[in-house]
PyMOL commands that place a pseudoatom at each C-alpha (Angstrom):
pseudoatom trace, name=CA, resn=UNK, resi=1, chain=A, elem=C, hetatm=0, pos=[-171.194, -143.799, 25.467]
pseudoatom trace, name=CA, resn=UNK, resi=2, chain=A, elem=C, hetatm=0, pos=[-169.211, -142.744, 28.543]
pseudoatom trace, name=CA, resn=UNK, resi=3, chain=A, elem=C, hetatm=0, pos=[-167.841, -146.328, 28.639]
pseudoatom trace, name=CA, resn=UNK, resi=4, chain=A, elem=C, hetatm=0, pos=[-166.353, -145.960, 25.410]
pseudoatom trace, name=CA, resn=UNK, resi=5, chain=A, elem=C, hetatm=0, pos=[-165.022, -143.062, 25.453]
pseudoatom trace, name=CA, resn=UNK, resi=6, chain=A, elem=C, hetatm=0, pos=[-163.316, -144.278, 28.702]
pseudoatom trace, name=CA, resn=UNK, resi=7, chain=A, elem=C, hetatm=0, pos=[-162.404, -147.429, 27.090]
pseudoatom trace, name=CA, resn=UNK, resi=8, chain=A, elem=C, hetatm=0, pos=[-161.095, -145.648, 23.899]
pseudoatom trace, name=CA, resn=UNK, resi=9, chain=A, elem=C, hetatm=0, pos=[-158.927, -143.321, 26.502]
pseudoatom trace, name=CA, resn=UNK, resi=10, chain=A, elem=C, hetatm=0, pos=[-157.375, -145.921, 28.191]
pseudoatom trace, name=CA, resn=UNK, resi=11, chain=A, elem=C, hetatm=0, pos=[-156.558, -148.235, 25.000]
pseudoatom trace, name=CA, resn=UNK, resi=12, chain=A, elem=C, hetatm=0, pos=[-154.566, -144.512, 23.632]
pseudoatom trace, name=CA, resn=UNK, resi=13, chain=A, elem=C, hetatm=0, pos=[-152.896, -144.655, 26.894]
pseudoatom trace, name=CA, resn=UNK, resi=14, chain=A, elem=C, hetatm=0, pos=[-151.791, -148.155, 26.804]
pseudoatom trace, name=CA, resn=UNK, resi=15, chain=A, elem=C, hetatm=0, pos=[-150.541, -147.316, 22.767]
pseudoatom trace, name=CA, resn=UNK, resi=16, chain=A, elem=C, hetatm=0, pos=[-148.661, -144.642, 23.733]
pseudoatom trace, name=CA, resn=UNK, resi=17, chain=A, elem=C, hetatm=0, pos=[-146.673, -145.657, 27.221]
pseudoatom trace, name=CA, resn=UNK, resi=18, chain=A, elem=C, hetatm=0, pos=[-145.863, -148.967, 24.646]
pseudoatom trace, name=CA, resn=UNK, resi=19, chain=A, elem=C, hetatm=0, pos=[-144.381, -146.914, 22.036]
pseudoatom trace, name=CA, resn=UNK, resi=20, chain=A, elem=C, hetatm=0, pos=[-142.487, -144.713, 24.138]
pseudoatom trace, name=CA, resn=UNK, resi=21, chain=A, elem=C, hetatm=0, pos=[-138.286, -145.569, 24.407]
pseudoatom trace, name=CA, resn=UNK, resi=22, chain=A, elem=C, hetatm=0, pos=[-137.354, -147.347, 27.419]
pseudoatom trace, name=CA, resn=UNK, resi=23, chain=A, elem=C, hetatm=0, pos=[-133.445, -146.845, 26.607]
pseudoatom trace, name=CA, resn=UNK, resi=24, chain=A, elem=C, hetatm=0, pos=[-132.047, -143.522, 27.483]
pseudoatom trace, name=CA, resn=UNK, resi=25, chain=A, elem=C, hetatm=0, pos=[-131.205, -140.677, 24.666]
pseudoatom trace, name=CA, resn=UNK, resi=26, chain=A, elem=C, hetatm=0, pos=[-127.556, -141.097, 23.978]
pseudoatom trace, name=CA, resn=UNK, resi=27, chain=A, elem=C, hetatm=0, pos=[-125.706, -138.040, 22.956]
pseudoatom trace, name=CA, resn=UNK, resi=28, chain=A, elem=C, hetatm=0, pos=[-122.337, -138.652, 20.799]
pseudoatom trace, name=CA, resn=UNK, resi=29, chain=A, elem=C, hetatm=0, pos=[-120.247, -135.620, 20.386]
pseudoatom trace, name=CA, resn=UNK, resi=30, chain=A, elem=C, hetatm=0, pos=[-117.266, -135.615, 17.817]
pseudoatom trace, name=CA, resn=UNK, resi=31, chain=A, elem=C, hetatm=0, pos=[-114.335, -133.524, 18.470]
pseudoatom trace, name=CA, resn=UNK, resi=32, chain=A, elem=C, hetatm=0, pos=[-112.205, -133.071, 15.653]
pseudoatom trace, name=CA, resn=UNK, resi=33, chain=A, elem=C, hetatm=0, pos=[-108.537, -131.872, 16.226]
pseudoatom trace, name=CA, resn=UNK, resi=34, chain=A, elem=C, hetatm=0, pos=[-106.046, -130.326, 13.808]
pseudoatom trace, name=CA, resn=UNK, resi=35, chain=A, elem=C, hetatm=0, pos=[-102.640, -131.601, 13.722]
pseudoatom trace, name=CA, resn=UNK, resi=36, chain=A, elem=C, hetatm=0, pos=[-99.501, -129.407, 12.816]
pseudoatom trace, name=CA, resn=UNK, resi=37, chain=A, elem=C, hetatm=0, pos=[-97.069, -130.873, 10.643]
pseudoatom trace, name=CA, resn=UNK, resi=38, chain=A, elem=C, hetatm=0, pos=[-94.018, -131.711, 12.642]
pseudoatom trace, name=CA, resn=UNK, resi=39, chain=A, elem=C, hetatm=0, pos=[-91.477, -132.977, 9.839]
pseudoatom trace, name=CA, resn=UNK, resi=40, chain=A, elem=C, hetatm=0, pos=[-90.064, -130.644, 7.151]
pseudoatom trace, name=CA, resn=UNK, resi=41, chain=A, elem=C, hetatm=0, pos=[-87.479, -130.293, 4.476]
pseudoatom trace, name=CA, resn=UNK, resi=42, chain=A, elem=C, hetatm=0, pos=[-84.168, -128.462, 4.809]
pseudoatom trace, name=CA, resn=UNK, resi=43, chain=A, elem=C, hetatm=0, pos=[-81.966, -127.653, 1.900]
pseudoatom trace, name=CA, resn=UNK, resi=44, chain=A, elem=C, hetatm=0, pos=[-78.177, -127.572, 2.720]
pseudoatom trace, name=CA, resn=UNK, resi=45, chain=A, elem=C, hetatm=0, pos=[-77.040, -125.141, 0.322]
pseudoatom trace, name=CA, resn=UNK, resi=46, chain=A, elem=C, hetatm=0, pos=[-73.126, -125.483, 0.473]
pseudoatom trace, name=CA, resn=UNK, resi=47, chain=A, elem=C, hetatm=0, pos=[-72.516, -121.723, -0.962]
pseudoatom trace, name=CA, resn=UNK, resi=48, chain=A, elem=C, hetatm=0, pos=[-69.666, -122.291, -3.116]
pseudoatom trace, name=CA, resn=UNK, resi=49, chain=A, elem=C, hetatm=0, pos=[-68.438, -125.565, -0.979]
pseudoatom trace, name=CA, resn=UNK, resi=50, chain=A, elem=C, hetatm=0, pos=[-69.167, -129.254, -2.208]
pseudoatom trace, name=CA, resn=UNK, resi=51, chain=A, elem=C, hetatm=0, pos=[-71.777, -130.818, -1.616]
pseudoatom trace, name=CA, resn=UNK, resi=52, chain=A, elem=C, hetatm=0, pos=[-73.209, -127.688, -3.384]
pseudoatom trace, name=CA, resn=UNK, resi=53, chain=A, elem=C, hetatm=0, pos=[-77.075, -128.212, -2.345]
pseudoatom trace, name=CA, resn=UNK, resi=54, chain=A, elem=C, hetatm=0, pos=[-78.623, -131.636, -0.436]
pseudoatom trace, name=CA, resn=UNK, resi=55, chain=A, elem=C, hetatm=0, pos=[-81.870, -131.687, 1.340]
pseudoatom trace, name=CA, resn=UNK, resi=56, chain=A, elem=C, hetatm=0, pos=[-82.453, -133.436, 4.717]
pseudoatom trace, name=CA, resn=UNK, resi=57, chain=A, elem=C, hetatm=0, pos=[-85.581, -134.171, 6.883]
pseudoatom trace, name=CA, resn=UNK, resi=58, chain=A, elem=C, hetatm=0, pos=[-85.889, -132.594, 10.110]
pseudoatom trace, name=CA, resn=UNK, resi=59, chain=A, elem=C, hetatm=0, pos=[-88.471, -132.701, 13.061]
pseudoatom trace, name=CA, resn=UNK, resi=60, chain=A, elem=C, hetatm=0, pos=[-90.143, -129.550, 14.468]
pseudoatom trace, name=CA, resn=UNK, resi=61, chain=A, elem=C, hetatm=0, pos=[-88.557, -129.580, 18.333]
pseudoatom trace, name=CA, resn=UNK, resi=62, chain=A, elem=C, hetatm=0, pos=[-85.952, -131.916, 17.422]
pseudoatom trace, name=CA, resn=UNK, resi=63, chain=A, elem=C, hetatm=0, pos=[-82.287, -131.241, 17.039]
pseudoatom trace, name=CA, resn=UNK, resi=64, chain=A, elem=C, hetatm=0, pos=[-80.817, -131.388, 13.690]
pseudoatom trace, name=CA, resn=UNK, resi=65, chain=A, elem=C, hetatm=0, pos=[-79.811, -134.593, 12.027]
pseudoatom trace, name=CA, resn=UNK, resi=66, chain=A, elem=C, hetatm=0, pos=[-76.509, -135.752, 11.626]
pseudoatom trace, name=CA, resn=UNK, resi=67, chain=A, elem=C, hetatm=0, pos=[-74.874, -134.992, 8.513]
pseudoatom trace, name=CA, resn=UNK, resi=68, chain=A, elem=C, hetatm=0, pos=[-71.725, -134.796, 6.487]
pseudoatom trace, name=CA, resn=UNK, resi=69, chain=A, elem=C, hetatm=0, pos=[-69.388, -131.486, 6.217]
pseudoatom trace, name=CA, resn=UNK, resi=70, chain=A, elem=C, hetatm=0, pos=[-69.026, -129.692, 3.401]
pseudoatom trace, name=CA, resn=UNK, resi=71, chain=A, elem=C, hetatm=0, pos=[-65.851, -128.714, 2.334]
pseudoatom trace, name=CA, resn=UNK, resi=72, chain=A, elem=C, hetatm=0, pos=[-64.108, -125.625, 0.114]
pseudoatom trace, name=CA, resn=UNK, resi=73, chain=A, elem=C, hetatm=0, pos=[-60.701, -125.627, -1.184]
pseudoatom trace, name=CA, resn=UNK, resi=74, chain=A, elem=C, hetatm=0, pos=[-58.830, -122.830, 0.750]
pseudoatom trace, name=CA, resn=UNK, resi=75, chain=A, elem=C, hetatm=0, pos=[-61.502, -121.943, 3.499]
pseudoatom trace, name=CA, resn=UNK, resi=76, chain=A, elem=C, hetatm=0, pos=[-62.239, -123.090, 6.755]
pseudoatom trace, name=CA, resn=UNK, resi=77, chain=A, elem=C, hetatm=0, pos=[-65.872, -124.117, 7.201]
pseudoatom trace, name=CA, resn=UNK, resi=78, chain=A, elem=C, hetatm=0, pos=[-67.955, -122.230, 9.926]
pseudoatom trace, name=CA, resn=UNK, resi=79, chain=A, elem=C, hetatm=0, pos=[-71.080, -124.300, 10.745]
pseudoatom trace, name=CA, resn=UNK, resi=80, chain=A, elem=C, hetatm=0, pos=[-75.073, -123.464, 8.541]
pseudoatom trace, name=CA, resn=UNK, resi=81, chain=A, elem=C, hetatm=0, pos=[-77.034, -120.532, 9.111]
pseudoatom trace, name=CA, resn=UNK, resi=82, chain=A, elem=C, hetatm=0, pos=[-80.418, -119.427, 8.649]
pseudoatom trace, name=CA, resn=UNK, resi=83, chain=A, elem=C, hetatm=0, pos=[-78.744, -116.160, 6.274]
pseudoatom trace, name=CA, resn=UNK, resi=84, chain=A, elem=C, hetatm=0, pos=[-75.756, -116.434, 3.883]
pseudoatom trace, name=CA, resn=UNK, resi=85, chain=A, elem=C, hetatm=0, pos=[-73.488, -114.989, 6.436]
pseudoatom trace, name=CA, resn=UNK, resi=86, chain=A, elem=C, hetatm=0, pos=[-73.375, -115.501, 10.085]
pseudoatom trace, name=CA, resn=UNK, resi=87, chain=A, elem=C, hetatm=0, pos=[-75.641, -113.128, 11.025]
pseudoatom trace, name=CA, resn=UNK, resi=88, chain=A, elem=C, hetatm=0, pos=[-78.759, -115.252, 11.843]
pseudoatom trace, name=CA, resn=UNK, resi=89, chain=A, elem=C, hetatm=0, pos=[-79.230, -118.456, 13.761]
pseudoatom trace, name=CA, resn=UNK, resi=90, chain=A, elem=C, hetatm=0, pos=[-77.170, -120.916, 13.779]
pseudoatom trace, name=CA, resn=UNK, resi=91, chain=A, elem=C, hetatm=0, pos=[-78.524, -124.885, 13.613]
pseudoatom trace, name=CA, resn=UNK, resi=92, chain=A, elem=C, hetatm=0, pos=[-74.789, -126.750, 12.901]
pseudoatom trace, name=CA, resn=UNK, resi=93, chain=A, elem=C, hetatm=0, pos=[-71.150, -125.953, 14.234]
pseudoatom trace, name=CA, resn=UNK, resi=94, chain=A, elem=C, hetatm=0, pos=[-67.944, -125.754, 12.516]
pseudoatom trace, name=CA, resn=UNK, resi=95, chain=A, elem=C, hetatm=0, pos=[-67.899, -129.989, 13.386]
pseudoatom trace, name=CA, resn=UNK, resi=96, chain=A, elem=C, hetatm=0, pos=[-71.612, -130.223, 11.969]
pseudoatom trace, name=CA, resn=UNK, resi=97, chain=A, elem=C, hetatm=0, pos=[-72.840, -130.728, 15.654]
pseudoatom trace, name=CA, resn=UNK, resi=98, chain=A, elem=C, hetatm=0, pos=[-76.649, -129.422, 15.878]
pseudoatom trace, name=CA, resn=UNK, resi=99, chain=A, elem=C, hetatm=0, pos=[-76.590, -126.727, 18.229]
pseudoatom trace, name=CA, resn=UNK, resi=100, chain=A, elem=C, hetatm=0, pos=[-80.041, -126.122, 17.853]
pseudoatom trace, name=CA, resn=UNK, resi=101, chain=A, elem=C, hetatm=0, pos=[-83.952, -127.683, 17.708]
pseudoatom trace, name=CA, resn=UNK, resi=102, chain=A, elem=C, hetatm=0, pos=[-85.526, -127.152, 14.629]
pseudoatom trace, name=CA, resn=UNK, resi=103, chain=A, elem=C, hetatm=0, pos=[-88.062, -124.137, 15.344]
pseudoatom trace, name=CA, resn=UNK, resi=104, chain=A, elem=C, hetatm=0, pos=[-89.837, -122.977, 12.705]
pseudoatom trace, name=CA, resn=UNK, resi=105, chain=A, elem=C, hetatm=0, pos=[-93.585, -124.825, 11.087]
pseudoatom trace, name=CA, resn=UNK, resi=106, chain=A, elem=C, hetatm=0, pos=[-91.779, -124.894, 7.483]
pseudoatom trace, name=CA, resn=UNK, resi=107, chain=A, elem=C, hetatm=0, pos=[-89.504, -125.959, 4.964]
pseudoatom trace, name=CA, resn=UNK, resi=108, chain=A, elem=C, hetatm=0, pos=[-86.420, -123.755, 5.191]
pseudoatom trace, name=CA, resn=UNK, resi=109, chain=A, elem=C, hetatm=0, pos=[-83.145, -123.251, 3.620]
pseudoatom trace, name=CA, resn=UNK, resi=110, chain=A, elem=C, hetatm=0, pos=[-79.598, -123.323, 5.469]
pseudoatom trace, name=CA, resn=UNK, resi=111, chain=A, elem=C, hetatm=0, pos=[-76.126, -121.612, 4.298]
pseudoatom trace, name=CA, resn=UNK, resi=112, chain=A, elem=C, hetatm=0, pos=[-72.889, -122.811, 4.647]
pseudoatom trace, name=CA, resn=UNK, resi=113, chain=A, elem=C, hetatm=0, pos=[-70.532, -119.843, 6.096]
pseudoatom trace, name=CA, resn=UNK, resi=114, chain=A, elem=C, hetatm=0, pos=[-67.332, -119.915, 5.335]
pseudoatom trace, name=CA, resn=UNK, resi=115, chain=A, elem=C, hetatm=0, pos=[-63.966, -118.164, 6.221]
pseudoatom trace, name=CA, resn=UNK, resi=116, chain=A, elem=C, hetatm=0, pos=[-61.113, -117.385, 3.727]
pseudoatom trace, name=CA, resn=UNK, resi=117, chain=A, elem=C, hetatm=0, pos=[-57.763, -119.190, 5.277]
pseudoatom trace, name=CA, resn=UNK, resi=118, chain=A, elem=C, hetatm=0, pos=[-54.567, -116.392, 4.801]
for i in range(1, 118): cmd.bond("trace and resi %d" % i, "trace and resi %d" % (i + 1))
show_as sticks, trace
zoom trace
């Protein structure tokens, strides 16, 4: 009886070292990463010149794409702003050169500012 019990001990043995993995346990980790958008919309709103809106693409970090200048019968044009009036920032001079990146995550709108020629 000892026998088989031995013999039945050893044959479990033998099943289980067989069924056991050989190949190491592999771990795979996923990472996921958000990406910011990086390209918006800007409308051009010419406040009271011609063209009287247009929108253009810009890219976040990027300086401001070239673009036409408006024009207004009797005034002298400025360069666009970030307000009606030149109060805020300003992202084009008076020869629509960008003197700024775009900085803000959005779609915005600029103004044209414009000054009244005596």
């Amino acid at each position: 009886m000892r026998k088989l019990l031995l013999l039945f001990l050893l044959s479990l043995s033998v099943v289980l070292i067989s069924c056991a993995d050989p190949t190491p346990v592999s771990r795979t980790t996923t990472t996921t990463t958000t990406t910011e958008q990086t390209r918006f919309s800007v409308v051009l709103r010419g406040n009271g010149g011609t063209p009287i809106a247009r929108t253009i693409n810009v890219t976040y970090g990027k300086p401001m794409p070239n673009v036409s200048k408006p024009s207004r019968y009797g005034y002298t044009f400025l360069g666009y702003y970030n307000t009606m009036y030149a109060t805020g920032k300003m992202y084009y001079d008076s020869n629509m050169n960008s003197v700024r990146n775009w900085d803000l995550h959005s779609n915005d709108t600029l103004y044209a500012v414009w000054q009244y020629n005596l």
